[in-house]
N, C-alpha and C positions, 0 to 999 in steps of 0.2 A: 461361469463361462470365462476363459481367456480373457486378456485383456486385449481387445481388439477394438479397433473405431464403430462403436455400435450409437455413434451420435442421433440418430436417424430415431432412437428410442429416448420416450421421456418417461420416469417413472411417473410424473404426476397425469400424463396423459394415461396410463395404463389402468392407474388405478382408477379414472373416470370410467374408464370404459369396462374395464372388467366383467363388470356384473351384466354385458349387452350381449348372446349370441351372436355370432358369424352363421348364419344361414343358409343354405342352400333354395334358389325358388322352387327346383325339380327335384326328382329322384335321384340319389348318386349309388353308385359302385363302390365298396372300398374291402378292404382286406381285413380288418376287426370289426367288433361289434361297434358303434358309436350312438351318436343323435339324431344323424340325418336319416331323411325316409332311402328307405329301396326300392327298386322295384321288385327285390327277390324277396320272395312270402318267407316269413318268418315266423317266431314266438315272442315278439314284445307283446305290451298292450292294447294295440291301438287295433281296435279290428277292421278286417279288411273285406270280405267276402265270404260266403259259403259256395261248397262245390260237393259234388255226390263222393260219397265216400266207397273207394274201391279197395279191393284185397292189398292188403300190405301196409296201409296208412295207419299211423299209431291210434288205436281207439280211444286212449286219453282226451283225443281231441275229438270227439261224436258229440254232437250237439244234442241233446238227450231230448231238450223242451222241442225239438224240430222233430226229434223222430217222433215222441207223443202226439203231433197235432197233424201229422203227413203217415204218419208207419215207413218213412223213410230215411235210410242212415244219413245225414250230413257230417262233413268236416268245417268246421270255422278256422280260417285263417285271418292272420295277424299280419300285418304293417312289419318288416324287417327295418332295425336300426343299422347304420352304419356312418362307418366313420367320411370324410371330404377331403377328397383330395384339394388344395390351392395353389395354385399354379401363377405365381406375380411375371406381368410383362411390363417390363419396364422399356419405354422409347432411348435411346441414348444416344440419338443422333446429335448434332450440333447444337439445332434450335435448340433444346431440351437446358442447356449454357443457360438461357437468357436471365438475368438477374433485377425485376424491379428496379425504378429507380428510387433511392432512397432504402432497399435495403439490403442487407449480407445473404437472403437467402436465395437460390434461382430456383429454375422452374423443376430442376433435376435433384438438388435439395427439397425441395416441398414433396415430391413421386417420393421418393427414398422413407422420406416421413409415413405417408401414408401407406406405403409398402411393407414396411417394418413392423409397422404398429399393428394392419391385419396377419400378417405374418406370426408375429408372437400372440395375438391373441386367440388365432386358428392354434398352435401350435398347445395352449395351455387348455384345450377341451379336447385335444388327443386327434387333431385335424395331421394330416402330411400337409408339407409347406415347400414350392418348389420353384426356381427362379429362371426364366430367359430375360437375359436382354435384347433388344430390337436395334443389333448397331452393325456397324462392319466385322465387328469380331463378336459374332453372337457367344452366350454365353446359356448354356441349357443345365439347368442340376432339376432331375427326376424330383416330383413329389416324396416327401420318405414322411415318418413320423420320427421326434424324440428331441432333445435340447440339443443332441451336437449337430446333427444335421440342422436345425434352425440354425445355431451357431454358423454354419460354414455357409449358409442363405446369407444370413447378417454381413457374415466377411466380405464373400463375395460383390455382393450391394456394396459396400463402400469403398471397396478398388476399382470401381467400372466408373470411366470420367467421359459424359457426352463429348462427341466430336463425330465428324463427318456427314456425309448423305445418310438421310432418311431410307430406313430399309424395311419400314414399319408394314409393307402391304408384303412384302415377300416373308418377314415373319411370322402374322399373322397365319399366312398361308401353309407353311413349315409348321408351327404349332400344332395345326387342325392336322396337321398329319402324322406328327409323332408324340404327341399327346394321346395316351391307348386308349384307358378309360374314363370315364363321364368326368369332370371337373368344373370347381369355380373357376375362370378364367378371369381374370382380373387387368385391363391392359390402365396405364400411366401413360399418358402423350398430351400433346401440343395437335395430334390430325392433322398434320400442316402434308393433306395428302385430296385427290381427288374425290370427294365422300362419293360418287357414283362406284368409285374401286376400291376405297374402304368398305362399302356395303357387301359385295361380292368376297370380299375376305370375312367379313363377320358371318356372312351367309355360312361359311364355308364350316367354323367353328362351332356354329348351331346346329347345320346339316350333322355334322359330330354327336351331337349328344350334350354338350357343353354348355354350362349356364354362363353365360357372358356377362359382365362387368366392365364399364370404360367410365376412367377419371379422365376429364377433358379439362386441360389445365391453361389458364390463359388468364393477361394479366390484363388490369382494365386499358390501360394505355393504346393495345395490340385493337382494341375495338374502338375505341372514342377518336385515336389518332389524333389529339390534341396539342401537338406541337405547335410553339406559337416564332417560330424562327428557322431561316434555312439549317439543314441537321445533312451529316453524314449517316447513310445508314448502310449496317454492314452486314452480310449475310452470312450468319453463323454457320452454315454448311459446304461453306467454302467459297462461295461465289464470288462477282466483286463488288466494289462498294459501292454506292449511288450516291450522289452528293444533289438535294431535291428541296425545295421551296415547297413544304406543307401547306399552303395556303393553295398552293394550285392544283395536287391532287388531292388534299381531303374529301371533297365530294366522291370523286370516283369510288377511290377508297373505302369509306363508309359503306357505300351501296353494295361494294363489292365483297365486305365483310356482310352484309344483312343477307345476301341471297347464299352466303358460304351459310351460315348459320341456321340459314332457315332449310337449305340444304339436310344438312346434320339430324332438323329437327325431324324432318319426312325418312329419314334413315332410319332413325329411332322408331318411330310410330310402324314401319313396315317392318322390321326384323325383333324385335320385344328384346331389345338390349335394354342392361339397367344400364340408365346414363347419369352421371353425375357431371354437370357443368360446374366447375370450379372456377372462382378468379383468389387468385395468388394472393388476394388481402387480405382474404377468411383466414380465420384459423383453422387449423388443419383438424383438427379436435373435435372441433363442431360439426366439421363434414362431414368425419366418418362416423358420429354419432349419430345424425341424419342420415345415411349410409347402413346402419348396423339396424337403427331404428323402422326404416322400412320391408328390411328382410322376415322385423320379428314378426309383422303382420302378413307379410306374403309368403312366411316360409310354412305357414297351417294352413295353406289352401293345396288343393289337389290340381 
């Protein structure tokens, strides 16, 4: 590759991971043969059904021990492989800025990380890799397969710098529309959006066909609100600043984060997103190993 800002990649994380499929939970569409199941009948191995066998059907496939015990032709059909589209959305609003205290990395550096890594990982089992971001200046590159096009995923990811209003619910909604075929959809956010109207966009994306994935990124601070001294706070989406005595909203506060959250949680349980709740002090590593390792057990169910 180029020598391009591809920071976002760690070789020693890759090589952890390597050996973990990217999974599909559903059936996907794709344009070559691949791993993932279809719903279009095919000739792998995995068998799928019998059906009466009519004039034209290749005889090769007659089920011989079916006709002996019925005196009637069957055909046996097989599970089609194919390859997964990945479609990364990344939030790039302002929030997405926020940077822990105590260290260099923010919340749009850790997305980028975990972006990157399933991106190249999809890309080395012959997966298409494809990127929107979620900002004022959307940025859409189609699913494709191959190293440059990953390459130009990569690039693009690391020129896109959060700022502005959250556009996260009209993307979503844009997505689910020109998004053609079935896809892992993968979104990176903060949610800092109404989950009653997040739901109604995720609705939108499943009504699709679309196996949904949301990395919910949030750092401990943003929950526990444990400042212990009056603090300026500033709204990363441009708004203005508040200058507030924690000690006199933290109760609010708190409460008002537990019914956001608990919120989220009843989102989740009604629409069958995979949800991964992240706090920014994990290592990213670990997540997506946790991440890659649940697929391997739901990607053999029907």
């Amino acid at each position: 590759m180029p020598a391009h800002d591809r920071s976002c990649l760690d070789p020693a994380v890759l090589s952890r991971l390597m050996a973990l499929p990217l999974n599909a939970r559903q059936s996907m569409l794709g344009s070559v043969s691949g791993k993932h199941r279809s719903p279009v009948r095919g000739s792998s191995l995995e068998f799928a059904q019998y059906r009466k066998y009519v004039p034209g059907d290749d005889t090769r496939r007659l089920d011989w021990r079916t006709w002996g015990r019925s005196d009637r032709f069957y055909i046996k059909e097989f599970e089609a492989d194919t390859n997964l589209r990945l479609c990364l959305l990344i939030d790039t609003s302002g929030s997405m800025s926020f940077t822990p205290a105590g260290s260099t990395t923010s919340r749009f550096d850790y997305a980028k990380k975990l972006a990157g890594t399933l991106g190249y990982l999809a890309a080395q089992q012959g997966d298409a890799v494809g990127l929107w971001s979620l900002a004022e200046k959307p940025v859409e590159i189609p699913a494709k397969r191959g190293a440059s096009h990953l390459g130009l995923v990569l690039d693009q990811m690391g020129s896109i710098e959060p700022v502005g209003d959250t556009t996260l619910l009209t993307a979503l909604h844009d997505a689910a529309e020109r998004i053609r075929q079935r896809a892992l959809v993968i979104v990176f956010s903060d949610l800092f959006v109404p989950p009653a109207e997040l739901k109604s966009a995720l609705q939108h994306l499943r009504f699709r066909k679309h196996d949904v994935a949301i990395f919910h990124l949030l750092d401990q601070q943003e929950i526990d609100f444990d400042f212990d001294r009056p603090a300026r706070f500033i709204d990363l989406e441009g708004g203005e600043a508040l200058l507030a005595d924690p000690s006199l909203i933290r109760r609010n506060y708190r409460e008002a984060v537990t019914t956001y959250l608990h919120e989220i949680d009843d989102l989740i349980r009604t629409t069958g997103i995979d949800y991964q709740r992240v706090k920014l002090s994990e290592k990213y590593d670990d997540v997506l190993a946790k991440f890659l390792l649940s697929r391997v057990q739901k990607g053999s169910s029907r």
